[in-house]
mmCIF file as Biopython writes it, N, C-alpha, C and O atoms, coordinates in Angstrom:
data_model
#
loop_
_atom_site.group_PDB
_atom_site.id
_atom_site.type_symbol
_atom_site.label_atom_id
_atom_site.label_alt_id
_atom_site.label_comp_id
_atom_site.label_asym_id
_atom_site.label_entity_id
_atom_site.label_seq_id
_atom_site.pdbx_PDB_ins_code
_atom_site.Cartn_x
_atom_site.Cartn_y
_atom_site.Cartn_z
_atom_site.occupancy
_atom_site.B_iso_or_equiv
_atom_site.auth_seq_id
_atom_site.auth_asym_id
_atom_site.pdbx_PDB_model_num
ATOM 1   N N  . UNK A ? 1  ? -93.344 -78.082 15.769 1.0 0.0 1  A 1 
ATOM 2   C CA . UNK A ? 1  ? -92.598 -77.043 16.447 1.0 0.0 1  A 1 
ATOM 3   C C  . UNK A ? 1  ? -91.473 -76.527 15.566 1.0 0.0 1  A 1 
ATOM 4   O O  . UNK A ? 1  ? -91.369 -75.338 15.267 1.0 0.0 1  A 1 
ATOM 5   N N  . UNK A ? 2  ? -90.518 -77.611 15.107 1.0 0.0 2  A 1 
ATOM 6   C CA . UNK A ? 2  ? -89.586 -76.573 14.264 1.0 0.0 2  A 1 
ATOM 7   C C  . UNK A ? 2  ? -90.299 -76.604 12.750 1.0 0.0 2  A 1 
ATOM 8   O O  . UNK A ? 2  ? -89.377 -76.395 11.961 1.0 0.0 2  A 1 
ATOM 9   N N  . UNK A ? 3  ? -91.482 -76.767 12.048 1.0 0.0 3  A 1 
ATOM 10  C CA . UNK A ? 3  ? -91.810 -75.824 11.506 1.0 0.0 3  A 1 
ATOM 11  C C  . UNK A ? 3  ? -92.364 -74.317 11.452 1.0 0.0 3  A 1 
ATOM 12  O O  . UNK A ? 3  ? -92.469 -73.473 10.561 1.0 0.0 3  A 1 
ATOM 13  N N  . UNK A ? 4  ? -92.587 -74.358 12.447 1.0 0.0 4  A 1 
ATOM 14  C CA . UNK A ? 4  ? -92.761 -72.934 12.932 1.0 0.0 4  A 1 
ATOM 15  C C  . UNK A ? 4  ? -91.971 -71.805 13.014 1.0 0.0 4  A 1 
ATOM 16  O O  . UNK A ? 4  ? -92.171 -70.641 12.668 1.0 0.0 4  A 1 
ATOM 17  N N  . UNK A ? 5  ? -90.482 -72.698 13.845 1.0 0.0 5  A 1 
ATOM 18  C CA . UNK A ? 5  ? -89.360 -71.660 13.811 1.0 0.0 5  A 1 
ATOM 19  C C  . UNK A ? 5  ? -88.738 -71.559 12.179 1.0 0.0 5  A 1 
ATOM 20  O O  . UNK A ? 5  ? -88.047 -70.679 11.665 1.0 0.0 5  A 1 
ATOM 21  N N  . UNK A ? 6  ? -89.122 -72.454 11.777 1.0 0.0 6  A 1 
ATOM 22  C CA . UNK A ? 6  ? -88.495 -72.081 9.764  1.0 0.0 6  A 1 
ATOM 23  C C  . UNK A ? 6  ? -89.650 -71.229 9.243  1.0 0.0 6  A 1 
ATOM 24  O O  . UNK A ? 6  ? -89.190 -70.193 8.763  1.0 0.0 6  A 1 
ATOM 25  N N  . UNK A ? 7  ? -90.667 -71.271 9.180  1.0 0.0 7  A 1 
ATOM 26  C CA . UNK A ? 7  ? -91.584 -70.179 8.729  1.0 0.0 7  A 1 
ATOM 27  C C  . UNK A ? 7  ? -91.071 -68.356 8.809  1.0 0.0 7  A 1 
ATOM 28  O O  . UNK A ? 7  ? -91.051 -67.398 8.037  1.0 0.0 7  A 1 
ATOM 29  N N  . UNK A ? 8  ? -90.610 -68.724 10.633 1.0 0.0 8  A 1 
ATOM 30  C CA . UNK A ? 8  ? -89.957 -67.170 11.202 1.0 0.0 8  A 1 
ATOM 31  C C  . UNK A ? 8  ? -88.670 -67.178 11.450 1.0 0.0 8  A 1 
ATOM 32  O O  . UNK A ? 8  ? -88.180 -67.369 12.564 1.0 0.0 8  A 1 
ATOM 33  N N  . UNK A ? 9  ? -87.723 -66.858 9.859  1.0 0.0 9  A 1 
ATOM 34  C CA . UNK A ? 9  ? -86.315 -66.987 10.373 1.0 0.0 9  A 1 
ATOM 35  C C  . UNK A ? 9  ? -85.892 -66.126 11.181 1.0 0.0 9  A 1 
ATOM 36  O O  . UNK A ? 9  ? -84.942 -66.483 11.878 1.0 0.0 9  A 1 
ATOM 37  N N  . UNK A ? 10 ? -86.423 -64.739 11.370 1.0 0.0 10 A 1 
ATOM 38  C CA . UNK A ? 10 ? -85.809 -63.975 12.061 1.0 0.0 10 A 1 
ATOM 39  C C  . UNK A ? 10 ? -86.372 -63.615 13.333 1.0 0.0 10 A 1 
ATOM 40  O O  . UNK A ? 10 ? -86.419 -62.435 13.681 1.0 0.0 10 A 1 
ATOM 41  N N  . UNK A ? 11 ? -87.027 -65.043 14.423 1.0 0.0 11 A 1 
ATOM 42  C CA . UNK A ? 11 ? -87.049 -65.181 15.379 1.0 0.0 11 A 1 
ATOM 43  C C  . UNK A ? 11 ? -88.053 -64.118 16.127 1.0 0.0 11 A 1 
ATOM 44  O O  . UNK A ? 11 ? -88.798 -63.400 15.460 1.0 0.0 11 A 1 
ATOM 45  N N  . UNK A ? 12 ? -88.037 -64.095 16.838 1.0 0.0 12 A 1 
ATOM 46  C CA . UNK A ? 12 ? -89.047 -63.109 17.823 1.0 0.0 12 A 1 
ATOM 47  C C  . UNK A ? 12 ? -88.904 -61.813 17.785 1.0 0.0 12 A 1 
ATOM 48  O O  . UNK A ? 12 ? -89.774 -61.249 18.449 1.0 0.0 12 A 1 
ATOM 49  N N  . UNK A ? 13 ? -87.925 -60.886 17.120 1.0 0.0 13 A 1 
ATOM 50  C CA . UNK A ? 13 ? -88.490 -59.780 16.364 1.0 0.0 13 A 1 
ATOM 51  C C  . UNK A ? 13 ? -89.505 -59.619 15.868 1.0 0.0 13 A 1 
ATOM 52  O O  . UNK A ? 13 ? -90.090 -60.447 15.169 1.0 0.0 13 A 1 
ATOM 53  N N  . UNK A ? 14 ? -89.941 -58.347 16.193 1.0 0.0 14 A 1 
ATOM 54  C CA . UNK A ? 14 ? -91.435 -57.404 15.530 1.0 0.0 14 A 1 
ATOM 55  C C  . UNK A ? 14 ? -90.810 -56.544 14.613 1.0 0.0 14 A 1 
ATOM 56  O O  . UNK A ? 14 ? -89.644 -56.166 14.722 1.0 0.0 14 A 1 
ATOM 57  N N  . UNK A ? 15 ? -91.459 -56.282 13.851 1.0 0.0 15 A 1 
ATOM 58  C CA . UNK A ? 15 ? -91.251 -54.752 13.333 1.0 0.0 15 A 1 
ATOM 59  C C  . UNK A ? 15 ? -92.248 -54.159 13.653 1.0 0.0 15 A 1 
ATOM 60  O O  . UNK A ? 15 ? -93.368 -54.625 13.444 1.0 0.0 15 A 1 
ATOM 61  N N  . UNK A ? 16 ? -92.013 -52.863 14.298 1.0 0.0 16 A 1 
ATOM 62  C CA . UNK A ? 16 ? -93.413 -51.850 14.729 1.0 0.0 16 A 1 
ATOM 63  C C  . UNK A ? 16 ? -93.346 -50.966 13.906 1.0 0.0 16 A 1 
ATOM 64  O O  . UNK A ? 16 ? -94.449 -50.647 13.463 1.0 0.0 16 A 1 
ATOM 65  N N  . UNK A ? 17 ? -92.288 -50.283 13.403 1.0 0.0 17 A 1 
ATOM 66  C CA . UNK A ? 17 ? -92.147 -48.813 12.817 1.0 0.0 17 A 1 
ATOM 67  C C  . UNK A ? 17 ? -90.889 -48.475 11.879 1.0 0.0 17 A 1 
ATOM 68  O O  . UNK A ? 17 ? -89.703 -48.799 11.936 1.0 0.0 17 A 1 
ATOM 69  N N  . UNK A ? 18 ? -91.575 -47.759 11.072 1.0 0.0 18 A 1 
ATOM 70  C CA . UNK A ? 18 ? -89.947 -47.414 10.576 1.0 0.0 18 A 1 
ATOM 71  C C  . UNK A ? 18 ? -88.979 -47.191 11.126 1.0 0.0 18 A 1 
ATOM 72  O O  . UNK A ? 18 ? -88.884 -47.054 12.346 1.0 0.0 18 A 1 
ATOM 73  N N  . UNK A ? 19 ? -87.849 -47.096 10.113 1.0 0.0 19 A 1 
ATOM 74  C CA . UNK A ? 19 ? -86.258 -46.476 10.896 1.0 0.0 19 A 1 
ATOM 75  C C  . UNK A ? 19 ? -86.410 -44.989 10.851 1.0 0.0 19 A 1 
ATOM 76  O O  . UNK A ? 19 ? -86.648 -44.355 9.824  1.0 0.0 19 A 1 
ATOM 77  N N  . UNK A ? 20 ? -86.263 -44.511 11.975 1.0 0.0 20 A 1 
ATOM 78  C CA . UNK A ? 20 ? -85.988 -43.119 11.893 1.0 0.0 20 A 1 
ATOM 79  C C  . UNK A ? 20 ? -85.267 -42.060 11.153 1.0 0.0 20 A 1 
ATOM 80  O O  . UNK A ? 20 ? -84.696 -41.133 11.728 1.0 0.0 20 A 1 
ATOM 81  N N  . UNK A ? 21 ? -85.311 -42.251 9.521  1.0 0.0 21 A 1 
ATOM 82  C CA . UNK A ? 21 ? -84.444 -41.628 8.615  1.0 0.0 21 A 1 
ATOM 83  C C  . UNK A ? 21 ? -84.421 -40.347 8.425  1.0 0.0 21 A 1 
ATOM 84  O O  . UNK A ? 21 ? -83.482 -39.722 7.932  1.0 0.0 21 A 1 
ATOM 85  N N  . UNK A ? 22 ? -85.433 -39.912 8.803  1.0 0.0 22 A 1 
ATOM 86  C CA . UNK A ? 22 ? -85.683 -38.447 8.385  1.0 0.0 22 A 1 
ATOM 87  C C  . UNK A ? 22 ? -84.702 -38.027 9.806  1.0 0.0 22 A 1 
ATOM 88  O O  . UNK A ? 22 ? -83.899 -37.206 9.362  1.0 0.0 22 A 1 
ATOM 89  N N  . UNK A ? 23 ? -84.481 -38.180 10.958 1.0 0.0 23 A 1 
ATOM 90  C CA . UNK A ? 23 ? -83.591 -37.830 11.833 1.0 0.0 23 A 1 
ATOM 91  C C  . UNK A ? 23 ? -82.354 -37.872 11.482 1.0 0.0 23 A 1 
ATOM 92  O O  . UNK A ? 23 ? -81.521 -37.110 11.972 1.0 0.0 23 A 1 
ATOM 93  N N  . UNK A ? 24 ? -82.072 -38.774 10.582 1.0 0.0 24 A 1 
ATOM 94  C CA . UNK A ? 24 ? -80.545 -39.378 10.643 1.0 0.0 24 A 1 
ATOM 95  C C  . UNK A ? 24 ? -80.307 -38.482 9.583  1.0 0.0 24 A 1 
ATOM 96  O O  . UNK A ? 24 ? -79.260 -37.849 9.718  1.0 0.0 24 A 1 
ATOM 97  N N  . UNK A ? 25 ? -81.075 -38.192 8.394  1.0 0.0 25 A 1 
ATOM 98  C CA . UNK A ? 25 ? -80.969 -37.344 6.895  1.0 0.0 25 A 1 
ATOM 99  C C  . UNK A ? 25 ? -81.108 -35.609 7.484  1.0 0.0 25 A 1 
ATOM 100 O O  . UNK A ? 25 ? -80.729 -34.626 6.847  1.0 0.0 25 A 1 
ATOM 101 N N  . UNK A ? 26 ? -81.780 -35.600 8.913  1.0 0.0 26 A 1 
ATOM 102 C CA . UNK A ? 26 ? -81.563 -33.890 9.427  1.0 0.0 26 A 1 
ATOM 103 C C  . UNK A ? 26 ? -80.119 -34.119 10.089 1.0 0.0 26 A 1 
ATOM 104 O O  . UNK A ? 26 ? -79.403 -33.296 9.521  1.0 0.0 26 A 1 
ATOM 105 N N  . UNK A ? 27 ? -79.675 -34.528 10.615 1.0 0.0 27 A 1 
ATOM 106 C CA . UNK A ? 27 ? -77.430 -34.570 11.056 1.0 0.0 27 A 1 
ATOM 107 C C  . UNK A ? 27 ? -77.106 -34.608 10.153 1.0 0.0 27 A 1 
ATOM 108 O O  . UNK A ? 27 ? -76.200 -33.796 9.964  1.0 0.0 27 A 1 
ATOM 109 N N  . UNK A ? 28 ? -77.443 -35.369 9.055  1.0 0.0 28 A 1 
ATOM 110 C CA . UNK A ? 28 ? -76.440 -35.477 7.950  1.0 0.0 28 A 1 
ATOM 111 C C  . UNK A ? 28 ? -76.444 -34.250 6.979  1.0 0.0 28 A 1 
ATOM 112 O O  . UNK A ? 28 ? -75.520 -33.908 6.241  1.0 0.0 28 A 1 
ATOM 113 N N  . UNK A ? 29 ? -77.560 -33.706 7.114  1.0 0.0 29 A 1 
ATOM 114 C CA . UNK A ? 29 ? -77.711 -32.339 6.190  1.0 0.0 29 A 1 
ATOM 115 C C  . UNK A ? 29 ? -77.165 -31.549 7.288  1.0 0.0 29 A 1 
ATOM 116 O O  . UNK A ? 29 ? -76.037 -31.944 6.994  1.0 0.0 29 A 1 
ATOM 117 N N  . UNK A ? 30 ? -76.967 -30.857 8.199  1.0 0.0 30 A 1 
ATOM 118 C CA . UNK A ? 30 ? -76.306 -30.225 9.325  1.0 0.0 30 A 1 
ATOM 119 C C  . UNK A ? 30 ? -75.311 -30.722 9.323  1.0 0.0 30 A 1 
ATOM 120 O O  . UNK A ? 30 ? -74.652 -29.689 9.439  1.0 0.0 30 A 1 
ATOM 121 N N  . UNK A ? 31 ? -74.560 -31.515 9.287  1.0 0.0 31 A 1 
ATOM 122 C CA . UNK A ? 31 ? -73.072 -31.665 9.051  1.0 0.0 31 A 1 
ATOM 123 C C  . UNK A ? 31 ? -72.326 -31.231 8.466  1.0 0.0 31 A 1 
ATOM 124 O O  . UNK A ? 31 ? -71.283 -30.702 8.851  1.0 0.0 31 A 1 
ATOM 125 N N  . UNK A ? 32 ? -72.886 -31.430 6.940  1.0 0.0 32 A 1 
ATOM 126 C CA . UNK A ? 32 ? -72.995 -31.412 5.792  1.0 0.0 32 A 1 
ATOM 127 C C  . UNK A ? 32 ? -72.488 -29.786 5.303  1.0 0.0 32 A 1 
ATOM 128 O O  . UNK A ? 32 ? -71.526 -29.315 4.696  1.0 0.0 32 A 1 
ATOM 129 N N  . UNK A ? 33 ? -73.504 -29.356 5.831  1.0 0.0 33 A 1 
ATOM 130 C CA . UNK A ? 33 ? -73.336 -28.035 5.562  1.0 0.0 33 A 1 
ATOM 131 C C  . UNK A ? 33 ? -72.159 -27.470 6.577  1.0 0.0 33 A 1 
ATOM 132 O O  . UNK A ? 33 ? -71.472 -26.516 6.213  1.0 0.0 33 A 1 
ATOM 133 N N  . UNK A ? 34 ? -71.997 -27.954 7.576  1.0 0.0 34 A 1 
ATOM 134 C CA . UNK A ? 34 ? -71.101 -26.849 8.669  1.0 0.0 34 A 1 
ATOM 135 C C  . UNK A ? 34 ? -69.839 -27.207 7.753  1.0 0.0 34 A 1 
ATOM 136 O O  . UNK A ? 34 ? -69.029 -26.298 7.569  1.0 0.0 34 A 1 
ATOM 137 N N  . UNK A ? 35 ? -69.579 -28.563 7.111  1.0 0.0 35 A 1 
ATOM 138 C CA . UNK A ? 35 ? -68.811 -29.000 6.086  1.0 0.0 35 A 1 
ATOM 139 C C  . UNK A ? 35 ? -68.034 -28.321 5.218  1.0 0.0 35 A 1 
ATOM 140 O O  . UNK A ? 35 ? -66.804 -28.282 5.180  1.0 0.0 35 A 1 
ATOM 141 N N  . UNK A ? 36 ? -69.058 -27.630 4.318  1.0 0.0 36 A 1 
ATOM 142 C CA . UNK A ? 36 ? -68.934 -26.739 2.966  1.0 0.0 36 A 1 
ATOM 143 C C  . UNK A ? 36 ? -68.913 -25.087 4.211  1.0 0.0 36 A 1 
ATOM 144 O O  . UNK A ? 36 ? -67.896 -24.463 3.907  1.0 0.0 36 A 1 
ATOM 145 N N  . UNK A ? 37 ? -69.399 -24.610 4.949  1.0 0.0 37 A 1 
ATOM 146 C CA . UNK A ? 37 ? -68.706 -23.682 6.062  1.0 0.0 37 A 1 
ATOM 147 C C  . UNK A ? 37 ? -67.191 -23.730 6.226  1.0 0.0 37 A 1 
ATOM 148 O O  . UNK A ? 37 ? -66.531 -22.699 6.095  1.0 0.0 37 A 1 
ATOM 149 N N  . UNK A ? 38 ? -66.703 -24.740 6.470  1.0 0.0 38 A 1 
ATOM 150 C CA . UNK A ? 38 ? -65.031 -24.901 7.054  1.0 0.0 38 A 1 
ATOM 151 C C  . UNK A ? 38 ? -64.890 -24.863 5.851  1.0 0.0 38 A 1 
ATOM 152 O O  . UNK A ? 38 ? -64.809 -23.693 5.478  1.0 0.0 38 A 1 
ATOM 153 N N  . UNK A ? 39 ? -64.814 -25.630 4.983  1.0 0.0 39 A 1 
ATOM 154 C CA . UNK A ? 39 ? -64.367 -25.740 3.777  1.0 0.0 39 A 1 
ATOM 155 C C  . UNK A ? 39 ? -64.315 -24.115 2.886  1.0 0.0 39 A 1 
ATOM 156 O O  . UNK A ? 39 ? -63.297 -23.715 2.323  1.0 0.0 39 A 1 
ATOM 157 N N  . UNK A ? 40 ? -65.230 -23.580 2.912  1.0 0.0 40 A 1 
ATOM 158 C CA . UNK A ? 40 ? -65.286 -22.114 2.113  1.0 0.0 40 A 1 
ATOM 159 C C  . UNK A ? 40 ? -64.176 -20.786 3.204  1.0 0.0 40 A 1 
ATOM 160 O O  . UNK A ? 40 ? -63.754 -19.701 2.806  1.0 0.0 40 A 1 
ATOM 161 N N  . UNK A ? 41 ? -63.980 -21.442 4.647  1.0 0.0 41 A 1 
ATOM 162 C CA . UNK A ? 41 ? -63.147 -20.630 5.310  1.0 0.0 41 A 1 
ATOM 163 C C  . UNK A ? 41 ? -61.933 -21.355 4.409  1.0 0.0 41 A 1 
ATOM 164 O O  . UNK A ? 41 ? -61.369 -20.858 3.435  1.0 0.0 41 A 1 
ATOM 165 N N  . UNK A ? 42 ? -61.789 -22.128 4.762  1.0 0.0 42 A 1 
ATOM 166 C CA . UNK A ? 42 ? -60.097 -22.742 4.586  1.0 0.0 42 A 1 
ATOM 167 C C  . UNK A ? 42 ? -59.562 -22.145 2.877  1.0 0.0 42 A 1 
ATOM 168 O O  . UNK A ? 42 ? -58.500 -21.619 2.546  1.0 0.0 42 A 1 
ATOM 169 N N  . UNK A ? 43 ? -60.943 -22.536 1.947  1.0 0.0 43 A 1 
ATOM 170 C CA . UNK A ? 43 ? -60.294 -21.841 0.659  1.0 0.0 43 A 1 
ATOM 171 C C  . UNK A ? 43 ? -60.309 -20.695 0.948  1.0 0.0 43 A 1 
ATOM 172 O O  . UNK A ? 43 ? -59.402 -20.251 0.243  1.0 0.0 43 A 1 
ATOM 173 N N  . UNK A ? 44 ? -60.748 -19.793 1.557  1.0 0.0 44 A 1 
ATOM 174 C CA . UNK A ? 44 ? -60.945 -17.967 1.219  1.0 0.0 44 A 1 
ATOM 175 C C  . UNK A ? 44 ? -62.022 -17.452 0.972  1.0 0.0 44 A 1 
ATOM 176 O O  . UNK A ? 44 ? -62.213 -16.249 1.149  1.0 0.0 44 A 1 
ATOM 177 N N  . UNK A ? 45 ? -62.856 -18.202 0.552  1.0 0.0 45 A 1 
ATOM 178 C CA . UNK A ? 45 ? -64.375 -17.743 0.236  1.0 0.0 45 A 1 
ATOM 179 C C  . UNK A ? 45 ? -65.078 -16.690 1.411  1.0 0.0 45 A 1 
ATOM 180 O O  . UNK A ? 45 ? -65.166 -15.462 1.398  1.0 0.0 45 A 1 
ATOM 181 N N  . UNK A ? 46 ? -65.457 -17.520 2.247  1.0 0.0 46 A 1 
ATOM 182 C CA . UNK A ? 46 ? -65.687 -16.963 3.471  1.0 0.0 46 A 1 
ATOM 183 C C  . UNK A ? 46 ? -64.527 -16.054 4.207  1.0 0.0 46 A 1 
ATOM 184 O O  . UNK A ? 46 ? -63.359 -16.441 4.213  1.0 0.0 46 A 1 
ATOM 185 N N  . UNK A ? 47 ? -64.944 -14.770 4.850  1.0 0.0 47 A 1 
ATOM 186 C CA . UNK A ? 47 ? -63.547 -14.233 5.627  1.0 0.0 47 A 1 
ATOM 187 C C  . UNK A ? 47 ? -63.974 -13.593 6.938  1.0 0.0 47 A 1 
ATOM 188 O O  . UNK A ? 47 ? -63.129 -13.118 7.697  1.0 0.0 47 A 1 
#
């Protein structure tokens, strides 16, 4: 029995699927940009 649980240190977790990165990398590019937006108001660029 506790060789079993040392075989699986990380317990009764599955992994089914990736991490959802491509979601997290579309906010971060939309941020990103509204970003360099404020930023080009505040220098003058934008008017």
């Amino acid at each position: 029995m506790a060789t079993q649980v040392a075989k699986n240190p990380t317990g009764a977790t599955i992994k089914t699927s990736k991490p959802p990165y491509p979601y997290r990398t579309g906010w971060a590019l939309l941020l990103l940009g509204i970003n360099f937006v404020v930023a080009a108001y505040y220098f003058g660029i934008l008017k």
